[in-house]
C-alpha positions as CSV (number, residue, x, y, z in Angstrom):
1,X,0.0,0.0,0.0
2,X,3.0,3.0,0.9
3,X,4.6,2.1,-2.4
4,X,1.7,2.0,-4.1
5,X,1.0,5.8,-2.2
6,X,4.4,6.7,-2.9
7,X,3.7,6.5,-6.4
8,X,0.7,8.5,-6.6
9,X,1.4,10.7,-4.3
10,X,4.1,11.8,-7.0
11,X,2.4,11.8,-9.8
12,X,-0.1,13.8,-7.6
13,X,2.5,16.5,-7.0
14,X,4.0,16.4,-10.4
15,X,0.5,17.5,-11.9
16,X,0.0,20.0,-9.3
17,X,3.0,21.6,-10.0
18,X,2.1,22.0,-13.7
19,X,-1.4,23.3,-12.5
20,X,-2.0,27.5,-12.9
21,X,1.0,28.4,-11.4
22,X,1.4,31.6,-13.5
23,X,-2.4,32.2,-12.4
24,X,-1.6,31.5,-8.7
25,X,1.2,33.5,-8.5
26,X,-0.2,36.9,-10.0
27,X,-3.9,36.4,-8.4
28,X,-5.0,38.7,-5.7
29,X,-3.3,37.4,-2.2
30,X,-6.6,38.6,-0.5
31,X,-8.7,36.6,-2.5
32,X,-9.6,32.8,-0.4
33,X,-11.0,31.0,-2.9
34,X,-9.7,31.1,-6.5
35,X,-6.5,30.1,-8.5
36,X,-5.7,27.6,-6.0
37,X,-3.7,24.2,-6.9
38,X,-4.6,20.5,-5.4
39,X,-1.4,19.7,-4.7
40,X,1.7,21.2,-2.8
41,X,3.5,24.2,-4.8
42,X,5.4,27.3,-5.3
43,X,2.6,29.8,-6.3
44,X,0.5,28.7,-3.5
45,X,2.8,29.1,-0.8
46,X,4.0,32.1,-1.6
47,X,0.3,33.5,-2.1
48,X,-0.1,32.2,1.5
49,X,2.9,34.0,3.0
50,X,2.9,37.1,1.6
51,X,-1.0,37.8,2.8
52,X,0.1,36.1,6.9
53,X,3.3,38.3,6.7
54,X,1.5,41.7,5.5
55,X,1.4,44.6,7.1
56,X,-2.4,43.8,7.3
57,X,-1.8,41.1,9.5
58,X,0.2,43.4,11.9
59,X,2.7,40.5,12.7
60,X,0.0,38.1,14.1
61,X,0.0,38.6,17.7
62,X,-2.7,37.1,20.1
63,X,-5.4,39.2,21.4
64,X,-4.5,41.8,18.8
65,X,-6.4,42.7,15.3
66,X,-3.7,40.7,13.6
67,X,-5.2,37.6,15.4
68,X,-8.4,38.0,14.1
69,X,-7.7,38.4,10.5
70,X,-5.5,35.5,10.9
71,X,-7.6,33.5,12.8
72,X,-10.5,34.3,9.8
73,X,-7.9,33.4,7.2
74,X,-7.0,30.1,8.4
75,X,-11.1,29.6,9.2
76,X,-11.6,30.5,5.4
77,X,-8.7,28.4,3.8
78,X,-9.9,25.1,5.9
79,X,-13.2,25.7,4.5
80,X,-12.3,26.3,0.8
81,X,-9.6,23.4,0.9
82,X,-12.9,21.0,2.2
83,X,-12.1,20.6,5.8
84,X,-14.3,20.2,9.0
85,X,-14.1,21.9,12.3
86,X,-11.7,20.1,14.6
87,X,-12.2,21.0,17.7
88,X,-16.4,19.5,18.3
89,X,-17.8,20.5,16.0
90,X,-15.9,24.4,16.1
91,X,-12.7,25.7,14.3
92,X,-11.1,27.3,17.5
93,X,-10.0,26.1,20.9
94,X,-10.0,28.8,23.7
95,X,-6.8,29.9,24.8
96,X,-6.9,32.1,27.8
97,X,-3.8,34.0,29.1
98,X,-2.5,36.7,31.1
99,X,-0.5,39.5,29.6
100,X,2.2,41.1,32.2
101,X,3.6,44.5,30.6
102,X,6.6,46.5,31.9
103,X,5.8,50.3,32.4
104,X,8.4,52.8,32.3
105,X,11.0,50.5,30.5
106,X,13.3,53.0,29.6
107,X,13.8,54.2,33.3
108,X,14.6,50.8,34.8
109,X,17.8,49.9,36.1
110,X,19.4,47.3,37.7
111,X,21.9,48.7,40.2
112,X,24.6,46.3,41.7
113,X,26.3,47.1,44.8
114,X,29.5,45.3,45.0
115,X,32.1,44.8,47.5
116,X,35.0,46.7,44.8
117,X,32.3,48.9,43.3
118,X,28.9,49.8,42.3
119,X,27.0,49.6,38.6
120,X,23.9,50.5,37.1
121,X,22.5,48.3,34.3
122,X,20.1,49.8,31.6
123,X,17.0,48.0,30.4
124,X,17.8,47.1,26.7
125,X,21.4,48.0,26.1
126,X,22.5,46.1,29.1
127,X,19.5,43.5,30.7
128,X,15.9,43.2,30.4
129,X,13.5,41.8,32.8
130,X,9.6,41.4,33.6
131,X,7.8,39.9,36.4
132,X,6.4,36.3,35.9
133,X,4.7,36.2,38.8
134,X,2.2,38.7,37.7
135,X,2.9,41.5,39.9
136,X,1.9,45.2,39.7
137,X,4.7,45.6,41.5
138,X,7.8,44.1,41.9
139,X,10.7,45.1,43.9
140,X,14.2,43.3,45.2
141,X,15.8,45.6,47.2
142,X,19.2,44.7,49.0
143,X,19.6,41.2,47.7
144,X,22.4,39.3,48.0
145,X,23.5,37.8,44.3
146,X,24.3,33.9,44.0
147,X,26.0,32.5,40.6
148,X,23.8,29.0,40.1
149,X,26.2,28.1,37.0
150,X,23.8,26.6,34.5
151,X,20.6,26.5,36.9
152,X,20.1,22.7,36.6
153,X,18.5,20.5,39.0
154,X,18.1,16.6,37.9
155,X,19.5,13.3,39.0
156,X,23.1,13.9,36.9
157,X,23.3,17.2,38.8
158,X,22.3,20.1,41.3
159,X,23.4,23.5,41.0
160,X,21.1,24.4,44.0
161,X,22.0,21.8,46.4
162,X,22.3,22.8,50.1
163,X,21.1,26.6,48.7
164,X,18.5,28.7,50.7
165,X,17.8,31.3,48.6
166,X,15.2,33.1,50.6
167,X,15.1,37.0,49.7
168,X,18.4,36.1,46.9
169,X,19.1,36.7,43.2
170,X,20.4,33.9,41.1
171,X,22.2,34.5,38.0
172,X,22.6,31.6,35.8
173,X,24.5,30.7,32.4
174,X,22.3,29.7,28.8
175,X,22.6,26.3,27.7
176,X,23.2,23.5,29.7
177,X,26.3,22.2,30.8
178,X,27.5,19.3,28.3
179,X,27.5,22.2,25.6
180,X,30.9,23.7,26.5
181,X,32.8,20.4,27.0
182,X,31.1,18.6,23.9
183,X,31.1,15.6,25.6
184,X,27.9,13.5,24.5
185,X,27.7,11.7,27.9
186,X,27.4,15.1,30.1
187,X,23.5,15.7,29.1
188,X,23.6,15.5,25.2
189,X,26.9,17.9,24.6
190,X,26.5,20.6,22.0
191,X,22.7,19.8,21.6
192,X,20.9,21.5,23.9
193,X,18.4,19.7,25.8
194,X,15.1,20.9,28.1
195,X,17.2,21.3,31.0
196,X,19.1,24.5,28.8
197,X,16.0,26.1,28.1
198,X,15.4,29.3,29.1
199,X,11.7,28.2,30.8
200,X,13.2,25.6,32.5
201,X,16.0,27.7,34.2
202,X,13.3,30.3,35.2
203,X,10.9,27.8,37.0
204,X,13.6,25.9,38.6
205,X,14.8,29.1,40.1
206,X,11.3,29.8,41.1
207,X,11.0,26.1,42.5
208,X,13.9,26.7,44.4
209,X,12.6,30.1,46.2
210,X,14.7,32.7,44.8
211,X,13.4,36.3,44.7
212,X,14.7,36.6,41.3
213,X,16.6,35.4,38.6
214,X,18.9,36.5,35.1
215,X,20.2,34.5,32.3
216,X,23.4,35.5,31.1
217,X,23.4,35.5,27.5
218,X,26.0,34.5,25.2
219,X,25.7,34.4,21.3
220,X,27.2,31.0,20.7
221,X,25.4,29.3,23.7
222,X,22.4,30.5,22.8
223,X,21.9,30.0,18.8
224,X,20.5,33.8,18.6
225,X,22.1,37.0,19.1
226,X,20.8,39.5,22.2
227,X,18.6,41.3,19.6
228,X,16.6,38.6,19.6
229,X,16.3,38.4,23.6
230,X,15.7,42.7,23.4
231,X,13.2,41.9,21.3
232,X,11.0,39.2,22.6
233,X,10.9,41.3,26.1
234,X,10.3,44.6,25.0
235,X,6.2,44.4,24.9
236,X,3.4,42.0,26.5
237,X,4.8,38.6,28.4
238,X,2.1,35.8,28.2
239,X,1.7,33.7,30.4
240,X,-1.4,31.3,31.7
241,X,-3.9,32.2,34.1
242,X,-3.1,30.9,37.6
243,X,-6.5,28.9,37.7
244,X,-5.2,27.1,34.7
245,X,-1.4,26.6,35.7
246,X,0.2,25.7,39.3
247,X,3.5,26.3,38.5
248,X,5.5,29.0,40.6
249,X,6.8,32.1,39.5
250,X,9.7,34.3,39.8
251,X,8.8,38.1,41.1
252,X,11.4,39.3,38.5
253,X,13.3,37.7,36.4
254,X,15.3,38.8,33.0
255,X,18.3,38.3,31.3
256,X,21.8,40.1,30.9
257,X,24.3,40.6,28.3
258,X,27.3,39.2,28.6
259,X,29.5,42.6,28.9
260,X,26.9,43.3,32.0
261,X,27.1,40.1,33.7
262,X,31.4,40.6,33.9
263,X,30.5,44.4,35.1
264,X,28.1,42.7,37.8
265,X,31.0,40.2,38.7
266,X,33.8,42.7,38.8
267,X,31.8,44.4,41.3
268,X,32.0,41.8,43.2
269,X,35.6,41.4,43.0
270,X,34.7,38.0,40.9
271,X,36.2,37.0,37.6
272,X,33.0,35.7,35.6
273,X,35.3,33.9,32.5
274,X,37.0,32.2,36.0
275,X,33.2,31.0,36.9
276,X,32.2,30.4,34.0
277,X,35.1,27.8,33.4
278,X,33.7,26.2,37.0
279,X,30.7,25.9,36.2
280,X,31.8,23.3,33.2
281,X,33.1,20.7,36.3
282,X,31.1,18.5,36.9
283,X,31.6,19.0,40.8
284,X,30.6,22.9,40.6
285,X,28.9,24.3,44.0
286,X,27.4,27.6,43.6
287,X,29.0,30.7,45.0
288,X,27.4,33.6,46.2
289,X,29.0,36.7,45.3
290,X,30.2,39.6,47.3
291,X,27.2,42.0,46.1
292,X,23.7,42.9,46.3
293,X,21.3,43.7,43.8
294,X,17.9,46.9,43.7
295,X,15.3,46.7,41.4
296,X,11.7,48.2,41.3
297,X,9.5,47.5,38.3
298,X,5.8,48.3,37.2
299,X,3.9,46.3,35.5
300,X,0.1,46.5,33.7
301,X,-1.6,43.0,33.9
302,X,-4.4,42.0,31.7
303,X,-6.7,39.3,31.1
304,X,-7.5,38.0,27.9
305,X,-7.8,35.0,25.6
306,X,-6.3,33.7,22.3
307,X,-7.2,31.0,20.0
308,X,-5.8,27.7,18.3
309,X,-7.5,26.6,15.0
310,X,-8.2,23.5,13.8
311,X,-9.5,21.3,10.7
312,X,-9.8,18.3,10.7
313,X,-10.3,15.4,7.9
314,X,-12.0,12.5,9.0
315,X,-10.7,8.9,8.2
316,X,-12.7,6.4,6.4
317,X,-12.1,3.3,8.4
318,X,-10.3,4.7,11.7
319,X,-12.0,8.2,12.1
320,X,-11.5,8.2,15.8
321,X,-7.6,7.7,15.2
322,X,-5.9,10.8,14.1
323,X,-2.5,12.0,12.8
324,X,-1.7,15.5,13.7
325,X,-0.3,18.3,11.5
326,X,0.8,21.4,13.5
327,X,2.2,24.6,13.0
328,X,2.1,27.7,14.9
329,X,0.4,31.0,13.5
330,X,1.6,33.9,16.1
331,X,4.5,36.2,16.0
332,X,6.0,39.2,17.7
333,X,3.0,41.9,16.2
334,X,4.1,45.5,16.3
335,X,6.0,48.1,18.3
336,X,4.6,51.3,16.5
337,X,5.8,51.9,12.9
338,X,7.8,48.8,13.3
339,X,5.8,45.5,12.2
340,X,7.8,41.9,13.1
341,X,6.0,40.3,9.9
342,X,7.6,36.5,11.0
343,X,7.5,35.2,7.2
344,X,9.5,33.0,8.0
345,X,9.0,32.4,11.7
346,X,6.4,30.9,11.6
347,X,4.1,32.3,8.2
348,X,5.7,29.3,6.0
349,X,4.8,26.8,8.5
350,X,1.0,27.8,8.4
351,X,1.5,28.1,4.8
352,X,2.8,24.3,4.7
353,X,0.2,23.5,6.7
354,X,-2.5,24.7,4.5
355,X,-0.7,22.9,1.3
356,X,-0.4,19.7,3.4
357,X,-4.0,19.7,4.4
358,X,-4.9,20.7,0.4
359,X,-2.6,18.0,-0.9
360,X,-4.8,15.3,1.6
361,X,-8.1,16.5,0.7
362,X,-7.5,15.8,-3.0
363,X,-5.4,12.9,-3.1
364,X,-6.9,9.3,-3.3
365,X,-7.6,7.2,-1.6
366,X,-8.7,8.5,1.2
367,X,-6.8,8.3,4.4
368,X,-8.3,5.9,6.5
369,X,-7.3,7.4,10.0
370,X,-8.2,11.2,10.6
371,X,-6.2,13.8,10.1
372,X,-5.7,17.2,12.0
373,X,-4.9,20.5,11.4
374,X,-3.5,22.2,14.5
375,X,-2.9,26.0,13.8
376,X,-1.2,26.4,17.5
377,X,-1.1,30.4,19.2
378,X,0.8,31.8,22.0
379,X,4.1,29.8,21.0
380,X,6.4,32.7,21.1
381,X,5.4,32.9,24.7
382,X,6.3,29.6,26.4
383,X,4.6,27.0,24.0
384,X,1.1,28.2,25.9
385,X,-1.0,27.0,22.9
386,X,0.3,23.6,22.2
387,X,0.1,23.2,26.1
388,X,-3.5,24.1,26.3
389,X,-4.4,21.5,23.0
390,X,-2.3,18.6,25.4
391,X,-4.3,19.3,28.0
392,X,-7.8,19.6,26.0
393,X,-6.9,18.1,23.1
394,X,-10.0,17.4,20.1
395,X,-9.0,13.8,19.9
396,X,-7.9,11.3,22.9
397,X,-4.0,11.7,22.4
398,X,-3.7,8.0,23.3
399,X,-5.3,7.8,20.0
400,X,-2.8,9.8,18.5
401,X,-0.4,8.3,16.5
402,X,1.4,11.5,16.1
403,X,2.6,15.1,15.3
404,X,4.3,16.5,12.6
405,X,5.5,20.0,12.7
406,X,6.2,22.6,10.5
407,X,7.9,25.7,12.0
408,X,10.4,28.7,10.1
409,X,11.0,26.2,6.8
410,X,13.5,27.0,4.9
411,X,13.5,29.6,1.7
412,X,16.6,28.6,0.4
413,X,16.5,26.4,-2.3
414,X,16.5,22.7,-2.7
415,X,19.0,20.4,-0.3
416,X,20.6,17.3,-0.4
417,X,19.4,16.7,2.5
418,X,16.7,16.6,5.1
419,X,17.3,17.6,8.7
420,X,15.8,16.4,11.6
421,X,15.1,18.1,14.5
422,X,15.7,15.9,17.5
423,X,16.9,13.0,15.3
424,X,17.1,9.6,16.8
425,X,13.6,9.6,18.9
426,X,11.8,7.9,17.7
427,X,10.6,5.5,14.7
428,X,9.1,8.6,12.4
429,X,12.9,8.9,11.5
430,X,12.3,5.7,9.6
431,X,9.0,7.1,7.9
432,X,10.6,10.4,6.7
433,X,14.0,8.4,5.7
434,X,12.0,6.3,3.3
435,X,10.3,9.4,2.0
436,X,13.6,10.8,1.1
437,X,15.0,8.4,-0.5
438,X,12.3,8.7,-3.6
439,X,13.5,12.3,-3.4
440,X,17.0,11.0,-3.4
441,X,17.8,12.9,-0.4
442,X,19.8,12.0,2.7
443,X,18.3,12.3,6.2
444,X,20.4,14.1,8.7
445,X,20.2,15.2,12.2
446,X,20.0,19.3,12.9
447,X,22.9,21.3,11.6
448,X,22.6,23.5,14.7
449,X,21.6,20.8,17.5
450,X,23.0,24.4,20.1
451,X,20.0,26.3,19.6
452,X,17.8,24.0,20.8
453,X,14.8,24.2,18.4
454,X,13.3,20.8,19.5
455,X,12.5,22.2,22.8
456,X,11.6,25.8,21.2
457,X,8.6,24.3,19.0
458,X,4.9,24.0,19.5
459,X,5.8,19.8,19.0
460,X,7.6,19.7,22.7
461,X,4.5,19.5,24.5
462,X,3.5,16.7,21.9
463,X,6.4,14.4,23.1
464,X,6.2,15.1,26.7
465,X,2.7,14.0,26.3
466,X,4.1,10.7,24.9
467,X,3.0,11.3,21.1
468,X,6.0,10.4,18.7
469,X,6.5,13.7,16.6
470,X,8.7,14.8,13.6
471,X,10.1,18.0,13.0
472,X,12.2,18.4,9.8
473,X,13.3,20.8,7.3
474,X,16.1,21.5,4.9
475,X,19.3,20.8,6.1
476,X,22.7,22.8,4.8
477,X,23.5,20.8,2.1
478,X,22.4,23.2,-0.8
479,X,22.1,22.0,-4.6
480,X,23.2,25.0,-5.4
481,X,26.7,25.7,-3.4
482,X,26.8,23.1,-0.7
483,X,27.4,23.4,3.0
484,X,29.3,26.6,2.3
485,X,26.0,28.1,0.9
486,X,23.9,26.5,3.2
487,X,25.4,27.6,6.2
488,X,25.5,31.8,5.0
489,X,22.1,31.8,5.0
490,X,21.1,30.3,7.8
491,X,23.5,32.2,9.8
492,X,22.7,35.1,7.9
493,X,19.1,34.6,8.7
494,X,19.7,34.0,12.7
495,X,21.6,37.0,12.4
496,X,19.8,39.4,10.4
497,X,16.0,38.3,10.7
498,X,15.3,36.1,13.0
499,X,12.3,37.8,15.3
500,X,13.2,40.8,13.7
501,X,10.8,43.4,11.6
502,X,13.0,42.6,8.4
503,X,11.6,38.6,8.6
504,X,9.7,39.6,5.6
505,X,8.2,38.0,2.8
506,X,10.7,38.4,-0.4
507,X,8.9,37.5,-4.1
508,X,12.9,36.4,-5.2
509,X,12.4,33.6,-2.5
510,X,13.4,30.0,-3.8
511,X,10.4,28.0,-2.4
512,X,11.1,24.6,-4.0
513,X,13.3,23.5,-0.8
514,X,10.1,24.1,1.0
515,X,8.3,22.1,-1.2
516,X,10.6,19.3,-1.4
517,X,10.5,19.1,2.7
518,X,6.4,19.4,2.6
519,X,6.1,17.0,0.2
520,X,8.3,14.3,2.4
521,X,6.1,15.1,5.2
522,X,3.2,14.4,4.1
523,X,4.3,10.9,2.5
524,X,5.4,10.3,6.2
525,X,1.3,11.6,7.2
526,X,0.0,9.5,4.6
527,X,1.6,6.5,5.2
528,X,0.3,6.7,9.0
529,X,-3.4,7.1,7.6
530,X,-3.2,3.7,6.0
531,X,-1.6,1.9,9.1
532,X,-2.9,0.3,12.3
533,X,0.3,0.5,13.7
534,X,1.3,2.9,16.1
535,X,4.8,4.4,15.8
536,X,7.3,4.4,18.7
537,X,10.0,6.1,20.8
538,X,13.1,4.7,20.3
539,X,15.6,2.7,23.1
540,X,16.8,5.3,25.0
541,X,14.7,8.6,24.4
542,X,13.9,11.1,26.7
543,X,9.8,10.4,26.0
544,X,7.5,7.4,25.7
545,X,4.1,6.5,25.0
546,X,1.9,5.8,28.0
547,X,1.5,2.5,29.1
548,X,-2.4,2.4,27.5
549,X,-1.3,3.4,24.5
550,X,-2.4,0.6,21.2
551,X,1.1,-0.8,19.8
């Protein structure tokens, strides 16, 4: 049946490809219902991206104007392409959240009195910060400054062991710490695993009673440059309504560049390169430093709620079994005459998503499990969407054989290869490698395991949850120029416009990467639908099905 799928399925695309694209490309991007193709192409992707990344759309972010007309876009294009509500019998699941919003940013400071001398770090240029906790008001006056190293807490280590930090400020290095050493047996080396993410460090910190905490940013550690950081806390911090999440927060917490965190050490008579060497032992104790930290903030706090959207095409023999599709639709929205348009982050995913589900609703036969469309919000802020479908999710997730993601594709060209995000999971590595090879492609694992985009993306909560998920896209390996080539523009991207207002949509993109890495995933999707199997995690993953789960 797969090879008989595979077959089709190409000669499916083939005459898609071949199908209006002059038509699709020059239409009207506002227009939802004409000049589309069946299958997975150029033209239509671009036609999608260009209307999610206008200026219209105000950079798509939840509970703004831009959320609705996205919202009604993707509630428009499920329709047209032949979809049914997902979510019983409606298109969107409630999302509520709380938005936390510094006041005054420009005046905050965080002033460090040291034992050798005294400093006074900027909002911005030099830290930024919020309150997690939700306050009005927030305030650490006086309190003394502990250096955590990389903020972990698990079986293989504790940075917090014997600590009370009652009334005390943590300040804690990015990553994890197998990243510096490389070594594959100290957590997973260079790739960074949950226990680096920022999240993690912030709740563990909370967990452990401090009064606040800072990340010390670094470039390489981090797989994004402090621009990136400035800009994801300069407006609204979502976060989920305290009914609805038990987890303790920090009163403040933020992050520092590099060049402040050795001005807060050398206040303290500390060498922080000295530190940060320590912190790589493995038998590094925390040290509190000879200084204290002030800080007041204000913050505006209001209630509101954003929306996931989902379609969903039922199976013909095993309807209540459902493969999921997901991608997330928010971005960073505006700050005044500046719009963060996230074209790439994350308007080509929803754009692969809507070809995917277009390809599926054309193609025959008809898939015999369900499938879903899961248009996820809020993931910019914490993964709060994707954790709010886990937790209410439209179909029994033991029933869920499993997710496949499509976040920031590539718009690059065609590669050699395909890469996997979080390669060697599970058994959907096998699925997507056979895909490949009738593109005669090579699978490989993520070019840039350091930035941690397995844990980033809305698919995390997925595999927590126990449901096998695949995330892939492009990998370096360019047709045209190789690694070389590949590697300028992705690190000319992370650089340049990643979460930054220039992330815009470019007509001179070359989409047929992105087609290429669509069309592998939804061989892998339709594959699934004909199955009773259920794919698993590997021998020796982090996650696993639940015991109940159908093998």
């Amino acid at each position: 049946m797969f090879r008989l799928l595979l077959t089709a399925a190409g000669c499916f695309v083939l005459a898609a490809c071949q199908h209006h694209q002059a038509a699709a490309a020059d239409s009207n991007p506002a227009d939802t219902s004409q000049g589309f193709s069946p299958g997975i192409v150029v033209p239509d992707l671009a036609r999608h991206i260009k209307v999610l990344a206008s200026d219209e759309f105000e950079g798509r972010m939840p509970g703004s104007k831009g959320e609705q007309r996205t919202t009604d876009y993707l509630i428009q294009q499920f329709q047209r392409i032949g979809l049914e509500p997902g979510n019983n019998g409606s298109w969107l699941q409630t999302v509520p959240y709380i938005a936390t919003t510094l006041q005054h940013a420009e005046q905050t400071k965080l002033d460090i009195d040291g034992s050798k001398t005294t400093s006074a770090l900027n909002f911005g240029k030099d830290m930024v910060v919020g309150s997690p906790a939700r306050q009005t008001h927030a305030q650490i006056k006086d309190s003394p400054l502990v250096f955590v190293g990389y903020g972990v807490d698990t079986p293989q280590r504790s940075d917090y062991a014997g600590l009370d930090l009652k009334g005390k400020t943590v300040v804690i290095l990015v990553n994890d710490p197998g990243w510096k050493r490389q070594d594959p047996m100290l957590f997973k080396g260079r790739e960074l695993t949950y226990y680096g993410h920022w999240t993690y460090k912030f709740d563990e910190a909370a967990r452990h009673g401090a009064a606040a905490a800072f990340i010390v940013h670094d470039t390489d550690a981090a797989g994004y440059p402090w621009s990136v950081v400035q800009t994801g806390w300069q407006g609204a911090q979502f976060s989920r309504p305290a009914k609805e999440d038990m987890t303790p927060y920090l009163p403040i917490a933020g992050w520092l560049t590099s060049d402040a965190a050795q001005t807060l050490f050398a206040a303290a008579g500390a060498d922080f390169s000295a530190l940060k060497q320590r912190a790589d032992q493995p038998d590094f104790k925390a040290i509190e430093l000879d200084a204290k930290a002030n800080l007041a903030i204000d913050s505006t706090i209001i209630q509101g709620e954003s929306h996931n959207v989902i379609g969903k095409l039922r199976g013909s023999k095993q309807p209540d079994e459902a493969i999921v599709y997901s991608a997330h639709w928010d971005h960073l929205g505006r700050d005044g005459d500046r719009i963060y348009h996230g074209a790439v982050e994350n308007a080509s995913g929803i754009a692969g998503l809507l070809e995917i589900a277009e390809a599926f609703t054309h193609h025959k036969p008809k898939p015999h499990r369900s499938l879903l469309f899961l248009a996820l919000t809020l993931e910019e802020s914490g993964l709060l969407g994707s954790q709010q479908y886990i937790e209410q999710p439209a179909m029994p997730l033991e029933k869920t054989i499993a997710d496949i993601d499509t976040d920031a594709l590539t718009v690059i060209g065609p590669s050699r290869d395909i890469a996997v995000i979080g390669y060697g999971q599970s058994q959907l590595d096998d699925y997507l490698d056979e895909a490949a090879e009738t593109q005669r492609r090579e699978m490989a694992p993520d070019a840039k395991p350091v930035a941690g985009f397995f844990s980033h993306s809305e698919q995390f909560n997925f595999a927590k949850a126990g449901v096998p998920v695949l995330y892939a896209r492009s990998g370096l390996d360019l047709v045209n120029g190789g690694i070389p080539a590949g590697r300028k523009a992705y690190d000319d991207y992370i650089a340049s416009r990643y979460h930054q207002p220039s992330d815009a949509f470019d007509p001179n993109w070359d989409l047929r990467g992105m087609v290429q890495d669509l069309r592998a995933l939804f061989i892998v999707g339709g594959k699934l639908s004909m199955e009773t199997t259920y794919p698993q995690w590997k021998p020796g993953s982090d996650f696993k099905r639940p015991a109940s789960t159908k093998r």
